[in-house]
mmCIF file of the N, C-alpha and C atoms, coordinates in Angstrom:
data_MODEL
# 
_entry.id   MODEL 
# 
loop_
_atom_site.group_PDB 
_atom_site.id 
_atom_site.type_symbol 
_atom_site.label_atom_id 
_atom_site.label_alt_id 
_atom_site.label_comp_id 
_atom_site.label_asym_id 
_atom_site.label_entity_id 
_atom_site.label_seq_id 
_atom_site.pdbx_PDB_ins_code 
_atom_site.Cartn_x 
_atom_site.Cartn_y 
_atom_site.Cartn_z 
_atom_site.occupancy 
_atom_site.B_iso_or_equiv 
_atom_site.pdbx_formal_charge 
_atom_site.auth_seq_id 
_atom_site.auth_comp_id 
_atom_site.auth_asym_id 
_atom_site.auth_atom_id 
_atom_site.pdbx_PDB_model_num 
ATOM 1   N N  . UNK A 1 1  ? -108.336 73.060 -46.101 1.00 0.00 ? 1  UNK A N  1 
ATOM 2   C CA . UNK A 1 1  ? -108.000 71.731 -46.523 1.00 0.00 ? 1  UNK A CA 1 
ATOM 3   C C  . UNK A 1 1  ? -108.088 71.607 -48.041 1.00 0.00 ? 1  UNK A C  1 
ATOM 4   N N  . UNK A 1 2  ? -109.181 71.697 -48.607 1.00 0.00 ? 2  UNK A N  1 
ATOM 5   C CA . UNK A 1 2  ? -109.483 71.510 -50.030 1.00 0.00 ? 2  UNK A CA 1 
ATOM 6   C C  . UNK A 1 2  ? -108.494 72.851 -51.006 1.00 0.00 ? 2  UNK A C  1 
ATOM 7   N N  . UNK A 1 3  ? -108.312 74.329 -50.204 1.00 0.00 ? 3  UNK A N  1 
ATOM 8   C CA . UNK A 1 3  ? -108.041 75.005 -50.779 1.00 0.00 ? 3  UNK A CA 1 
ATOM 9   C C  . UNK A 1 3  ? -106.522 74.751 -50.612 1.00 0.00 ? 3  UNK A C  1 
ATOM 10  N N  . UNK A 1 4  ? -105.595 73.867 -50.142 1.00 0.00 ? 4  UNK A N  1 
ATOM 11  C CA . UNK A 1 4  ? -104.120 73.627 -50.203 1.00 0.00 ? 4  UNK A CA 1 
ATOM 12  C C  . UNK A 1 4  ? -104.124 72.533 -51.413 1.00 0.00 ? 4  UNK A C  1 
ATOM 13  N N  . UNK A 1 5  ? -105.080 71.649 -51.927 1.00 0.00 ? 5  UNK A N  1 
ATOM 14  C CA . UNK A 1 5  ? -105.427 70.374 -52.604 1.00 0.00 ? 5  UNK A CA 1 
ATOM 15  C C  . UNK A 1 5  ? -105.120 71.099 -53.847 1.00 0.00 ? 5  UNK A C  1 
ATOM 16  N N  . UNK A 1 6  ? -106.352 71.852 -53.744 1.00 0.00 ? 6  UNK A N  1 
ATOM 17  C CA . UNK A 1 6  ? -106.555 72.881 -55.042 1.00 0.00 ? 6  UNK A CA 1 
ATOM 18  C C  . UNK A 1 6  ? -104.809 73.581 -55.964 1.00 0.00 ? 6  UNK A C  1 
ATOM 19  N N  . UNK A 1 7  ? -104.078 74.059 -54.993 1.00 0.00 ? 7  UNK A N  1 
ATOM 20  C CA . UNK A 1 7  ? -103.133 74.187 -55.249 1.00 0.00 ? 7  UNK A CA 1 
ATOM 21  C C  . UNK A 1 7  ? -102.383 73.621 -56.329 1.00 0.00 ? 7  UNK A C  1 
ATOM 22  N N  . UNK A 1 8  ? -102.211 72.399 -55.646 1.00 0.00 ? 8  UNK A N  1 
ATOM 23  C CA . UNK A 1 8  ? -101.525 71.114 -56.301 1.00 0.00 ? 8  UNK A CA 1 
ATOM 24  C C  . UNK A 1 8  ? -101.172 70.169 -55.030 1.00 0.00 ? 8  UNK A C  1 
ATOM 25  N N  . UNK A 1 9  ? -99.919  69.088 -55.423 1.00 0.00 ? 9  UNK A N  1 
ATOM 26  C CA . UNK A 1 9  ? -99.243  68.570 -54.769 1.00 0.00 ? 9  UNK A CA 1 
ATOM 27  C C  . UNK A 1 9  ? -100.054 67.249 -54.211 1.00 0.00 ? 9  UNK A C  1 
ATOM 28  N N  . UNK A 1 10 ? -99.272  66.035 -53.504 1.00 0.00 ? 10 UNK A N  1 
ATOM 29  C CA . UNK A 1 10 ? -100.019 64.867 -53.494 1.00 0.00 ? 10 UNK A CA 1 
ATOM 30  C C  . UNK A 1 10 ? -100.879 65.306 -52.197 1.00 0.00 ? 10 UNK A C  1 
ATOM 31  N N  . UNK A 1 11 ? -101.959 64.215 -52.161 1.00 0.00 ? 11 UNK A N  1 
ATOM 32  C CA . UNK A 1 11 ? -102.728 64.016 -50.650 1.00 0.00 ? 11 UNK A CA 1 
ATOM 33  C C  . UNK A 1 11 ? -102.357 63.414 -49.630 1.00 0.00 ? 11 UNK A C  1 
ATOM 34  N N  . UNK A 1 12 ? -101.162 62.902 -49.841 1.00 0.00 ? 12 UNK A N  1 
ATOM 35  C CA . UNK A 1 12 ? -100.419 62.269 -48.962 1.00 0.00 ? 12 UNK A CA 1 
ATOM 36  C C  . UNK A 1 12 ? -99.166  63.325 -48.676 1.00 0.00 ? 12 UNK A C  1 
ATOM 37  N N  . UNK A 1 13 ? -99.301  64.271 -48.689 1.00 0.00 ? 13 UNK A N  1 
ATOM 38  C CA . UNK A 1 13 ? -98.504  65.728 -48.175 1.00 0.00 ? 13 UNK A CA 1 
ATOM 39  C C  . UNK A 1 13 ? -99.222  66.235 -47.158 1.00 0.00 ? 13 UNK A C  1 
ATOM 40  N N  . UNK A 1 14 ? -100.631 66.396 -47.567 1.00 0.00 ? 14 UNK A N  1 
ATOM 41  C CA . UNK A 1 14 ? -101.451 67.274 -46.491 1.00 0.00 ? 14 UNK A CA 1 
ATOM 42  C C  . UNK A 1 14 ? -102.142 66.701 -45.610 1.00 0.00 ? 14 UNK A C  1 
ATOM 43  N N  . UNK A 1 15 ? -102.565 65.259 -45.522 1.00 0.00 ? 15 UNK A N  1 
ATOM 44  C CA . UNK A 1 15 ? -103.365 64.180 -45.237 1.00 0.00 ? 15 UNK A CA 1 
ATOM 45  C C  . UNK A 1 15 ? -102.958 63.833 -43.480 1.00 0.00 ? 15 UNK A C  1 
ATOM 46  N N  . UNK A 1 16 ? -101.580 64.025 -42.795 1.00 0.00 ? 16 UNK A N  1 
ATOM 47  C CA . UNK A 1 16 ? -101.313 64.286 -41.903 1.00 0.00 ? 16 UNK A CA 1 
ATOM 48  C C  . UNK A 1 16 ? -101.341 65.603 -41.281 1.00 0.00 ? 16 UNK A C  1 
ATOM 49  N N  . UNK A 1 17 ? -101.325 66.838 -41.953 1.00 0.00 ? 17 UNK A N  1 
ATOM 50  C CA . UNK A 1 17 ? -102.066 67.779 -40.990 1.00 0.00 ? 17 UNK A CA 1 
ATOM 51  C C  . UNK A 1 17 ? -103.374 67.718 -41.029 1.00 0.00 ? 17 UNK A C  1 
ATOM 52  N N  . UNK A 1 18 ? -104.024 67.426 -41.714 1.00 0.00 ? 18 UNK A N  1 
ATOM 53  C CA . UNK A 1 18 ? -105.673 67.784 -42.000 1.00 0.00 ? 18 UNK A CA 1 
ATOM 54  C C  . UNK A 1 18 ? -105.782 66.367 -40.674 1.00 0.00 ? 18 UNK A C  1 
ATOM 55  N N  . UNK A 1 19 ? -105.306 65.211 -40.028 1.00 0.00 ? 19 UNK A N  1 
ATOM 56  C CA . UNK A 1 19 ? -105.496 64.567 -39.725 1.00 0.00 ? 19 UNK A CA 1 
ATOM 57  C C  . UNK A 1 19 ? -105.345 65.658 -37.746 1.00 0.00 ? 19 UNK A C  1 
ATOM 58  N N  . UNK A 1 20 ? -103.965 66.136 -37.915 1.00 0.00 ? 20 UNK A N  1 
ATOM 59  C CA . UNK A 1 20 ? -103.720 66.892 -36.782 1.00 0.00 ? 20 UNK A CA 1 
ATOM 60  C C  . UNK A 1 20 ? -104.397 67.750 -36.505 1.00 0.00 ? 20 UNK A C  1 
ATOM 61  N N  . UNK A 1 21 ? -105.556 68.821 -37.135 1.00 0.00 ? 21 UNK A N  1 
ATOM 62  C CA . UNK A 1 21 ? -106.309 69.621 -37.076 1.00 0.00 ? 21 UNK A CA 1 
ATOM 63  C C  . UNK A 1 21 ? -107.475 68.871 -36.366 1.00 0.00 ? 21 UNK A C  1 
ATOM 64  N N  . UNK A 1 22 ? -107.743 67.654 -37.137 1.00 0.00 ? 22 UNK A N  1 
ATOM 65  C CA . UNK A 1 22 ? -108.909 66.888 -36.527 1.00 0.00 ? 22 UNK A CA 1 
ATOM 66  C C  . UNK A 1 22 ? -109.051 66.576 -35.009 1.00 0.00 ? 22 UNK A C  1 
ATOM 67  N N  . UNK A 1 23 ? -107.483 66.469 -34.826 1.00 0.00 ? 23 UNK A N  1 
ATOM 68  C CA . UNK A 1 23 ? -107.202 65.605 -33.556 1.00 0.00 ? 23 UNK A CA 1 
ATOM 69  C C  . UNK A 1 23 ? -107.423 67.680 -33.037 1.00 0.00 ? 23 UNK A C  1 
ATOM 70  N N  . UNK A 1 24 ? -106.857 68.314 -32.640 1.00 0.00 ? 24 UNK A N  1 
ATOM 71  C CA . UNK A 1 24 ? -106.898 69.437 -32.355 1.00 0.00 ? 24 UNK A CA 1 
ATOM 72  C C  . UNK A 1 24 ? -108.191 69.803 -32.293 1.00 0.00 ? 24 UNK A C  1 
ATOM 73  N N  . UNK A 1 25 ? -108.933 69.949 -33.162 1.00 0.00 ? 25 UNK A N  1 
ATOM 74  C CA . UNK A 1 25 ? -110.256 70.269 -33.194 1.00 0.00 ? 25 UNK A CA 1 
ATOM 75  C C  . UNK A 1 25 ? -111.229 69.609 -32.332 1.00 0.00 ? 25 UNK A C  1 
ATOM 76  N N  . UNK A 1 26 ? -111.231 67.939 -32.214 1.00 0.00 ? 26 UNK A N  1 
ATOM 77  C CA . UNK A 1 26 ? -111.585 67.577 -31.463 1.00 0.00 ? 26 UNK A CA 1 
ATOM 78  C C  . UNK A 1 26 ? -111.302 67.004 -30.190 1.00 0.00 ? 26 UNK A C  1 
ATOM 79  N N  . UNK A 1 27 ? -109.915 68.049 -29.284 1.00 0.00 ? 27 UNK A N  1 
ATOM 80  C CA . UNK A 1 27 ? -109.471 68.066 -28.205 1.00 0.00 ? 27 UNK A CA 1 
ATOM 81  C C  . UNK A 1 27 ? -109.988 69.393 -27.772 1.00 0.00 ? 27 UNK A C  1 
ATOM 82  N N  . UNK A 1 28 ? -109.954 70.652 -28.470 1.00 0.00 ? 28 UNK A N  1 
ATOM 83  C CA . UNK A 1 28 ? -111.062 71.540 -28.138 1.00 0.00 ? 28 UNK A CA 1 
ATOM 84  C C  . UNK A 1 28 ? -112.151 71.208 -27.577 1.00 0.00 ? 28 UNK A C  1 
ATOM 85  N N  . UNK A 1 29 ? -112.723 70.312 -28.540 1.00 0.00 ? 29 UNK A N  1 
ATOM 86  C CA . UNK A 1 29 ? -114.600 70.475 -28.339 1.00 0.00 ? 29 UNK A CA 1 
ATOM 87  C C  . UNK A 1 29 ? -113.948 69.644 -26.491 1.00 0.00 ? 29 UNK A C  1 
ATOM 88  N N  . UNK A 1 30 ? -113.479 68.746 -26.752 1.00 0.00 ? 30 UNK A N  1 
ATOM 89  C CA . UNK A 1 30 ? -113.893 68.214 -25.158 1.00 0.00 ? 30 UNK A CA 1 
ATOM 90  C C  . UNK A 1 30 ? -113.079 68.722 -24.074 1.00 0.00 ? 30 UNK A C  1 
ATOM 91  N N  . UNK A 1 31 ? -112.231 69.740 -24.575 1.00 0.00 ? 31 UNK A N  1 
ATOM 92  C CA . UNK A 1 31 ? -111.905 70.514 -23.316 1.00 0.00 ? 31 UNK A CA 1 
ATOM 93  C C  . UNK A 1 31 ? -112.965 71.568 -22.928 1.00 0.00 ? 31 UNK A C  1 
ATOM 94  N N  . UNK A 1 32 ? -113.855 72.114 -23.907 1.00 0.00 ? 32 UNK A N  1 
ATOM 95  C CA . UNK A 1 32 ? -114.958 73.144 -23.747 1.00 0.00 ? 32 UNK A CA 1 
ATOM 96  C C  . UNK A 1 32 ? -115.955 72.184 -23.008 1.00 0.00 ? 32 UNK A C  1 
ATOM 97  N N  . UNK A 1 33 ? -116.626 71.397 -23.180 1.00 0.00 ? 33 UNK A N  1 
ATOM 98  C CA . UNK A 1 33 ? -117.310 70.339 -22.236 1.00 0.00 ? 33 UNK A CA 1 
ATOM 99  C C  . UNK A 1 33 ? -116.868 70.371 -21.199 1.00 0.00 ? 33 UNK A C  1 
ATOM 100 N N  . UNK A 1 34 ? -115.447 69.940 -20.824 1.00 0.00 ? 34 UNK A N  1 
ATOM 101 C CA . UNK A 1 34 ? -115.122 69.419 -19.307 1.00 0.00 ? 34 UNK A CA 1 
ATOM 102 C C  . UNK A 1 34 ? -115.233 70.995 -18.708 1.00 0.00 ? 34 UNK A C  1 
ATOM 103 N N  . UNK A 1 35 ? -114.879 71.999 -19.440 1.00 0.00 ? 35 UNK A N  1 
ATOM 104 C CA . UNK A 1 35 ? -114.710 73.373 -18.761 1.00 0.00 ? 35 UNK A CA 1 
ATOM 105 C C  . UNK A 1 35 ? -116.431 73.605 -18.600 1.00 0.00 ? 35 UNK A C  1 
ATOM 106 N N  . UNK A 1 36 ? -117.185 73.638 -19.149 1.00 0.00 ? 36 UNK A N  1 
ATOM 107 C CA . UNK A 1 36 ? -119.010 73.430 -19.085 1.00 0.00 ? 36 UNK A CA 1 
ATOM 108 C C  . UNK A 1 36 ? -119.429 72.786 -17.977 1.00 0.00 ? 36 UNK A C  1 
ATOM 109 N N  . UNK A 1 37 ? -119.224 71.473 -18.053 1.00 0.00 ? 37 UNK A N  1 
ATOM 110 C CA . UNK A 1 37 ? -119.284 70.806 -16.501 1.00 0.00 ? 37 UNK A CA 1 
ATOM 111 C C  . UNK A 1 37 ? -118.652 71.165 -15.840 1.00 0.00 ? 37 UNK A C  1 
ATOM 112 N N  . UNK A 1 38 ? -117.396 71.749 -15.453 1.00 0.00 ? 38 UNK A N  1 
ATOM 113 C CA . UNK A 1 38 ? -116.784 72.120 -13.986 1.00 0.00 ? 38 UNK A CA 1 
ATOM 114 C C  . UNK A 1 38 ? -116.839 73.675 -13.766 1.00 0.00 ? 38 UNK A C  1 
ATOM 115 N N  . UNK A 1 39 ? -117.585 74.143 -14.749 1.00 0.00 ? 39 UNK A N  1 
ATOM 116 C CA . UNK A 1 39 ? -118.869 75.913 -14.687 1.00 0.00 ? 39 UNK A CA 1 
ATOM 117 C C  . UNK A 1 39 ? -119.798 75.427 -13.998 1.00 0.00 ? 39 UNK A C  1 
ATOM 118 N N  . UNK A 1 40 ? -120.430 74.519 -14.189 1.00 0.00 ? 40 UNK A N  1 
ATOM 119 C CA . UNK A 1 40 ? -121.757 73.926 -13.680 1.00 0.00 ? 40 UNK A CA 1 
ATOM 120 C C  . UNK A 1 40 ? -121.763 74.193 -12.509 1.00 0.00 ? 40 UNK A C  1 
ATOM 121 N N  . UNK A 1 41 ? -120.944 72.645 -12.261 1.00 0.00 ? 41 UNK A N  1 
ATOM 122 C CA . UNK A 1 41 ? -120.539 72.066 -10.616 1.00 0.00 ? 41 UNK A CA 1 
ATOM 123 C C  . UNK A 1 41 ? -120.282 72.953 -9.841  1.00 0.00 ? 41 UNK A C  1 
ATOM 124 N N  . UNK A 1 42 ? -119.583 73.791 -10.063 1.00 0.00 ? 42 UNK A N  1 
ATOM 125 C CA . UNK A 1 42 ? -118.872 75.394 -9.658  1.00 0.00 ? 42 UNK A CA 1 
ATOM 126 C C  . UNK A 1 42 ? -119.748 76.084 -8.897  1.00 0.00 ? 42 UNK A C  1 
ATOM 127 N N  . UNK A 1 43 ? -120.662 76.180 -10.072 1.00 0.00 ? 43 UNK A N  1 
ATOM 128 C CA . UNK A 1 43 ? -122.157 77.299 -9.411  1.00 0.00 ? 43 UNK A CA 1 
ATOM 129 C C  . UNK A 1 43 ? -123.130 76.323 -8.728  1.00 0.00 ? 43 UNK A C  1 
ATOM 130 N N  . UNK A 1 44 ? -123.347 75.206 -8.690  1.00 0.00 ? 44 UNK A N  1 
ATOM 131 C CA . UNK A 1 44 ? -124.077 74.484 -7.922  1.00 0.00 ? 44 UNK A CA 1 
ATOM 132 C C  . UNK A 1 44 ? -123.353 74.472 -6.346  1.00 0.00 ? 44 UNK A C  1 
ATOM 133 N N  . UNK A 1 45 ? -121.970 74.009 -6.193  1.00 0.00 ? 45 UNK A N  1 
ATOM 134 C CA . UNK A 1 45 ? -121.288 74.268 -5.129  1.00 0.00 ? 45 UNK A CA 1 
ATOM 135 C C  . UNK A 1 45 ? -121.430 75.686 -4.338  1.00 0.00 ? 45 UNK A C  1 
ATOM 136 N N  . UNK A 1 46 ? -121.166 76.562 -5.154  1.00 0.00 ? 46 UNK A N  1 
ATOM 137 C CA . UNK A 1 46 ? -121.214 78.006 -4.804  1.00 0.00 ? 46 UNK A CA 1 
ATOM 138 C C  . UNK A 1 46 ? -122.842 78.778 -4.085  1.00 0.00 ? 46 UNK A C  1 
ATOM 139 N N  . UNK A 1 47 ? -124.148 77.726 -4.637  1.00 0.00 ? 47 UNK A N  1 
ATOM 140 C CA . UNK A 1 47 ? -125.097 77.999 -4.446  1.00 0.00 ? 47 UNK A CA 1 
ATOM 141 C C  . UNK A 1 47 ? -125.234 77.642 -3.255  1.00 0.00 ? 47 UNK A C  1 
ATOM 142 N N  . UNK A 1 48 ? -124.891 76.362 -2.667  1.00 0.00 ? 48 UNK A N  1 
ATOM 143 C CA . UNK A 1 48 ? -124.625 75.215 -1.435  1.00 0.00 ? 48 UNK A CA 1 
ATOM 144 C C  . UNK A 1 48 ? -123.806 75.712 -0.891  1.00 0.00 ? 48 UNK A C  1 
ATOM 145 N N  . UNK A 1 49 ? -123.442 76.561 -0.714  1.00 0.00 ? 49 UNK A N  1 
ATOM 146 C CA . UNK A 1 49 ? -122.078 77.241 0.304   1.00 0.00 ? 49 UNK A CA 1 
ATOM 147 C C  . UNK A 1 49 ? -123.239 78.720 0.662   1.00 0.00 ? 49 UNK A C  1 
ATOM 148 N N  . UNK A 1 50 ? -123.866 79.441 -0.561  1.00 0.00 ? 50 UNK A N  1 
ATOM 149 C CA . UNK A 1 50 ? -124.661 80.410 -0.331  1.00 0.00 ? 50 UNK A CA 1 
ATOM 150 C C  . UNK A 1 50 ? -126.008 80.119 0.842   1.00 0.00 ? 50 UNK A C  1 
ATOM 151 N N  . UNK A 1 51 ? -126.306 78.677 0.560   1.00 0.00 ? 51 UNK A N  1 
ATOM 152 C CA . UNK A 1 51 ? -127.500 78.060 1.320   1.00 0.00 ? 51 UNK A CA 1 
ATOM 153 C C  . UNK A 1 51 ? -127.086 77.917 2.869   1.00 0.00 ? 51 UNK A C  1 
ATOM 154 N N  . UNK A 1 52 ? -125.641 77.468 2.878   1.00 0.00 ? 52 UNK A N  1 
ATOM 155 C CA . UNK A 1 52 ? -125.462 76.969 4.215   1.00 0.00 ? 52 UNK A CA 1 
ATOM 156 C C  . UNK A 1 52 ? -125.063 78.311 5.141   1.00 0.00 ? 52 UNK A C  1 
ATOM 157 N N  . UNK A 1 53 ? -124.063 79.280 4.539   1.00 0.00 ? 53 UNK A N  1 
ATOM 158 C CA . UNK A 1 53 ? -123.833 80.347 5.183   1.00 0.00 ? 53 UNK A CA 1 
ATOM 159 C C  . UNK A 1 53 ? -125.478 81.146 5.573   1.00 0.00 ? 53 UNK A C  1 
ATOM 160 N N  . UNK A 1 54 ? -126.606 80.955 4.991   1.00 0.00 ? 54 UNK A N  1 
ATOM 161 C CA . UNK A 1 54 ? -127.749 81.506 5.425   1.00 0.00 ? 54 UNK A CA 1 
ATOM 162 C C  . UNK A 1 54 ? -128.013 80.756 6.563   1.00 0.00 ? 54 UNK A C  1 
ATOM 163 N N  . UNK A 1 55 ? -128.020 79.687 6.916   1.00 0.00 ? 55 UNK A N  1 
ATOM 164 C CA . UNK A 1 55 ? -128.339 78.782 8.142   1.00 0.00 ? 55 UNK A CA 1 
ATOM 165 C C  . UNK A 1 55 ? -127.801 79.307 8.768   1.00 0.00 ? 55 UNK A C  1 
ATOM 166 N N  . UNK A 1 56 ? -126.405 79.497 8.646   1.00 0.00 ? 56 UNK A N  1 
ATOM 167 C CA . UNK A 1 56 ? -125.189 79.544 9.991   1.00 0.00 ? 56 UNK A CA 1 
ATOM 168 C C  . UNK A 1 56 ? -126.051 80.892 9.966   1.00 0.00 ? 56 UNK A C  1 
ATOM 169 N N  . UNK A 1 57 ? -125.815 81.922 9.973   1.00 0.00 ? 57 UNK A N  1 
ATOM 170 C CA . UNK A 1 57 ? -125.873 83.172 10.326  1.00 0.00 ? 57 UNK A CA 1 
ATOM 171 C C  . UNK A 1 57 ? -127.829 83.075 11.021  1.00 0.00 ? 57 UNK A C  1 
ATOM 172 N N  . UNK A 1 58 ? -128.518 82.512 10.379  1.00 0.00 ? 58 UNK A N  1 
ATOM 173 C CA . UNK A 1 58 ? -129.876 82.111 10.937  1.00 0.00 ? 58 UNK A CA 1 
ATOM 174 C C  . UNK A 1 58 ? -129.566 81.728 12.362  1.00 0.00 ? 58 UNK A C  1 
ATOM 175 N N  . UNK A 1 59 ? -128.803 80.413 12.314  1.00 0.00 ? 59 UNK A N  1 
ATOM 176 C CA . UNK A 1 59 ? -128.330 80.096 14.284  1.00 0.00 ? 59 UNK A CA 1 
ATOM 177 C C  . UNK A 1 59 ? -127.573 80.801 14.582  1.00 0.00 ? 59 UNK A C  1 
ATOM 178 N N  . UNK A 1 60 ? -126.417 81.572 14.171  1.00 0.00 ? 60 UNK A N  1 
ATOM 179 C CA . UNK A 1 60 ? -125.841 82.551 15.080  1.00 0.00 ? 60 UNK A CA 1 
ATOM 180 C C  . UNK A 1 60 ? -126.983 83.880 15.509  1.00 0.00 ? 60 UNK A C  1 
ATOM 181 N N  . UNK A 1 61 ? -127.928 83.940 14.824  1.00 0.00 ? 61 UNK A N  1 
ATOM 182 C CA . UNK A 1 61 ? -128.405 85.168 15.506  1.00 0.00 ? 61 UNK A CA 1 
ATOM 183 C C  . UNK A 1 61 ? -130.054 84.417 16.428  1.00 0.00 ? 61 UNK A C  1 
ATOM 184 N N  . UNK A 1 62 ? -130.400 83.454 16.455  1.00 0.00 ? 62 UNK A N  1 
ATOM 185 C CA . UNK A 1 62 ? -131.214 82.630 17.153  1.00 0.00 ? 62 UNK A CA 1 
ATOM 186 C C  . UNK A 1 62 ? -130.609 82.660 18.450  1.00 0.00 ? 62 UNK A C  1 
ATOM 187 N N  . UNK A 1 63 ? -128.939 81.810 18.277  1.00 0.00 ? 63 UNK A N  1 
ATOM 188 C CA . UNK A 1 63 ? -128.613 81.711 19.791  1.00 0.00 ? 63 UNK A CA 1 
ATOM 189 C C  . UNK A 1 63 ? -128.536 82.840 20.238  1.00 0.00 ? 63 UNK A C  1 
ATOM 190 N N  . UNK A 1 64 ? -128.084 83.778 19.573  1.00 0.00 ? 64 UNK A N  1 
ATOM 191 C CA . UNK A 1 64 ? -127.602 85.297 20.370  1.00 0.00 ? 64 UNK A CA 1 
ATOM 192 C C  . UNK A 1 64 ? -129.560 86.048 20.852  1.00 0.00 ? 64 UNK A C  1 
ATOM 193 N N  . UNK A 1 65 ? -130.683 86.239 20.393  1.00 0.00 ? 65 UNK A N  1 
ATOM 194 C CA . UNK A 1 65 ? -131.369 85.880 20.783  1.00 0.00 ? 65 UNK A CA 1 
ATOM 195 C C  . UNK A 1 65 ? -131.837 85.359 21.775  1.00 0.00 ? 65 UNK A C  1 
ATOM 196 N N  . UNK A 1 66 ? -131.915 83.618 21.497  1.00 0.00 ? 66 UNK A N  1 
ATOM 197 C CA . UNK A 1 66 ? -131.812 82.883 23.157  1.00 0.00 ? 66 UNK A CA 1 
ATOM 198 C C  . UNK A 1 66 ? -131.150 83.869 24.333  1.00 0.00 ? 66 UNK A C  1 
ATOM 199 N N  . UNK A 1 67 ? -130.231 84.031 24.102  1.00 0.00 ? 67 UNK A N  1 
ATOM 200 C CA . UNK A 1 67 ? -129.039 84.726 25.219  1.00 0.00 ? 67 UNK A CA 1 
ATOM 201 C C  . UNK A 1 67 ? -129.405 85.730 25.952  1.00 0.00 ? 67 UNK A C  1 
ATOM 202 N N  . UNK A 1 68 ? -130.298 86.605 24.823  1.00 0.00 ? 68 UNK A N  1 
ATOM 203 C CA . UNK A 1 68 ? -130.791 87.766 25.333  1.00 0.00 ? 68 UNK A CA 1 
ATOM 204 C C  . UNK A 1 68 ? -132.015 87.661 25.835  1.00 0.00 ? 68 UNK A C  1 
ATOM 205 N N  . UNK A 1 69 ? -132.410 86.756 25.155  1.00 0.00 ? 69 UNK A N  1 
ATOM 206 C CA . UNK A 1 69 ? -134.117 86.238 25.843  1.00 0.00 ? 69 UNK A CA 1 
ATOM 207 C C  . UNK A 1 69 ? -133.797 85.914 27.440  1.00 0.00 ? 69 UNK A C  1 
ATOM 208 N N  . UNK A 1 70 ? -132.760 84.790 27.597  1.00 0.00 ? 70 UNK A N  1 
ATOM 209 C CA . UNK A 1 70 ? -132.819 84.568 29.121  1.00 0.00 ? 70 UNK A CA 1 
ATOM 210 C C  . UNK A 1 70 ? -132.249 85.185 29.790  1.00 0.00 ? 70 UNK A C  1 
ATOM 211 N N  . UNK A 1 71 ? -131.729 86.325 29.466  1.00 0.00 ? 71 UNK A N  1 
ATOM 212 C CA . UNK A 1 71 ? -130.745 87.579 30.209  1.00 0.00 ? 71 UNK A CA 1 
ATOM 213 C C  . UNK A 1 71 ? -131.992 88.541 30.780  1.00 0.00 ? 71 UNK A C  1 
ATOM 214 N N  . UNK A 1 72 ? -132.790 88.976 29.681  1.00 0.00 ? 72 UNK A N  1 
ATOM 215 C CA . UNK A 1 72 ? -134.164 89.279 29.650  1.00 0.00 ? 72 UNK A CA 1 
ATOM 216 C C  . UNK A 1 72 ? -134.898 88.961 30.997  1.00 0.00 ? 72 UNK A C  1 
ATOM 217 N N  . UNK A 1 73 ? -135.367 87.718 30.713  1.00 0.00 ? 73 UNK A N  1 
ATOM 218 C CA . UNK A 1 73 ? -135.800 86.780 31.801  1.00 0.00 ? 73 UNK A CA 1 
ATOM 219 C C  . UNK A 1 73 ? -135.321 87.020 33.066  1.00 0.00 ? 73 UNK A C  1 
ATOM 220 N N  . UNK A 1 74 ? -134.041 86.740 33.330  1.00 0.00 ? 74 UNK A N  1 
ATOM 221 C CA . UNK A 1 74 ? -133.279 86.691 34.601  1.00 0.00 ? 74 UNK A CA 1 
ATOM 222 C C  . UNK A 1 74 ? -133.352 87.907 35.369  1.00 0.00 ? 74 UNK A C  1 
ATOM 223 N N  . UNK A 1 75 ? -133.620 89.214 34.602  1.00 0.00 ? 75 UNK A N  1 
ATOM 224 C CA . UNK A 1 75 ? -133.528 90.192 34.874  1.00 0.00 ? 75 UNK A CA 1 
ATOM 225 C C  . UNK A 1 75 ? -134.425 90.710 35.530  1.00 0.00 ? 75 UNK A C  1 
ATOM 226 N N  . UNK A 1 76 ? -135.588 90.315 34.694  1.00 0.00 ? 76 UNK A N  1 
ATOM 227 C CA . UNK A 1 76 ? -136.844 90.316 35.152  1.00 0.00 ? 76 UNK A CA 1 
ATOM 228 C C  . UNK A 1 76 ? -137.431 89.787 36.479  1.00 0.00 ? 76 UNK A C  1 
ATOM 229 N N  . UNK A 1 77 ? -137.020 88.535 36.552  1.00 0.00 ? 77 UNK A N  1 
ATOM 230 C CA . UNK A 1 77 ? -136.995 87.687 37.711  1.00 0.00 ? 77 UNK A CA 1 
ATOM 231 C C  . UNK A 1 77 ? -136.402 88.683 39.273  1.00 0.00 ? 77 UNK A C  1 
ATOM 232 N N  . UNK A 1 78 ? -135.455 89.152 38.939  1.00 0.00 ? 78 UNK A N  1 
ATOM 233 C CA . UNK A 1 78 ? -134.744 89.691 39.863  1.00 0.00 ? 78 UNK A CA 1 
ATOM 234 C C  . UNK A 1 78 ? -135.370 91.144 40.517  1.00 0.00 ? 78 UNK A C  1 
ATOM 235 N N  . UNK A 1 79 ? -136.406 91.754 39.470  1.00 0.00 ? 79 UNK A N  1 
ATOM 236 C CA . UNK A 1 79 ? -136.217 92.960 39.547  1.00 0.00 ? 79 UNK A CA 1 
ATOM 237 C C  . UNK A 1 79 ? -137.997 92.798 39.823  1.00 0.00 ? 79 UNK A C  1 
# 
């Protein structure tokens, strides 16, 4: 900015890009934010999907278990 000034020429030449850089510059910063928060959310979701698939597979092998427990049982009974 200062080093195009330095040059020469009026401030009312450069005064609209230095204005567009600003706007640019600070459409960056808050696209890096929204991309920060939806990293976040991301891995919090991803953790909650990690949590629940441990349950499921916890009751799928409980019932299968059960199954065999009263197969077990029945068998026993019989024999």
């Amino acid at each position: 900015m200062t080093a195009r000034r330095a040059i020469g020429g009026s401030r009312f030449l450069y005064d609209s890009f230095d204005l567009a850089e600003a706007r640019i510059a600070a459409q960056e910063k808050v696209e890096a934010e929204r991309r920060a928060g939806l990293e976040y959310r991301l891995g919090r979701i991803e953790a909650t999907l990690e949590r629940l698939e441990k349950r499921l597979w916890l009751t799928v092998y409980g019932v299968a278990a059960g199954v065999l427990a009263h197969g077990a049982l029945a068998f026993l009974a019989v024999g």
